[in-house]
N, C-alpha and C positions, 0 to 999 in steps of 0.2 A: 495419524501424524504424531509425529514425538514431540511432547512440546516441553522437552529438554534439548530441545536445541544447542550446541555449544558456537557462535560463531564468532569470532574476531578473539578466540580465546575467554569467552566470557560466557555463561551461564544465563541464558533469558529467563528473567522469574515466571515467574503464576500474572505478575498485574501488570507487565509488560502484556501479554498474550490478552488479558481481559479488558486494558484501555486503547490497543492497538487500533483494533476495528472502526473507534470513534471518530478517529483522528481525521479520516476524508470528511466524514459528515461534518466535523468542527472547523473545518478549513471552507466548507460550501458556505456553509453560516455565516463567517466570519466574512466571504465575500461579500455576501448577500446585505449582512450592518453594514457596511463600509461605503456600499453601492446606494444604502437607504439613504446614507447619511450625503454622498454625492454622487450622483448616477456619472457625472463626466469625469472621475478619476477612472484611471485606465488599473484594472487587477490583470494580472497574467498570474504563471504559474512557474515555477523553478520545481522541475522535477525530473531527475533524471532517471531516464528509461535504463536500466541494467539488463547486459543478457546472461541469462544463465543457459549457457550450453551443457548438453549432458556429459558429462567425463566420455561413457563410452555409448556405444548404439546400444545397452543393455537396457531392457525398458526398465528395471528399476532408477537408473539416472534419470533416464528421459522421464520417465516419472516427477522424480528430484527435481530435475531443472524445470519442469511445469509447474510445480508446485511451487518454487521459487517465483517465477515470474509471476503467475498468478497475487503471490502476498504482497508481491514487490512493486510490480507494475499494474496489473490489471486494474486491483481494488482501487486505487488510486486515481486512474483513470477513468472507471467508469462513475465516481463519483462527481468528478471535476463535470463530467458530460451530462449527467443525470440525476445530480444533489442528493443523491442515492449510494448508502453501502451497498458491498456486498455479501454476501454471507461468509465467512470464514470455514 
């Protein structure tokens, strides 16, 4: 993977790419104190799902667009389910 990414016009650094991964596991935690602190507060989650369709049937896209979802959606998800990353 190139992790010279450019998206939204912008340049993702080196410490983007090395704190990214934390970010579910910091989010479980953070439920998990909150929940110490009152088990009957309600936590959800605000997280939106994105599709990343592949431009063409070329499996390089398809590719692409799995790898997107994957960064985007999955790790995210299976954290929320299993207070667990995933590997990058």
């Amino acid at each position: 993977m190139d992790w010279n990414v450019v998206w939204a016009g912008q340049r993702l650094s080196p410490p983007y790419w090395q704190t990214a991964p934390h970010a579910p596991t910091g989010h479980v935690a953070a439920a998990q104190a909150i929940r110490n602190v009152n088990p009957a507060l309600r936590i959800g989650i605000v997280h939106q799902i994105r599709l990343f369709d592949p431009a063409t049937p070329a499996a390089r896209d398809v590719a692409v667009a799995a790898t997107w979802d994957y960064l985007f959606n999955m790790i995210m998800l299976h954290a929320l389910r299993t207070g667990r990353g995933l590997p990058l």
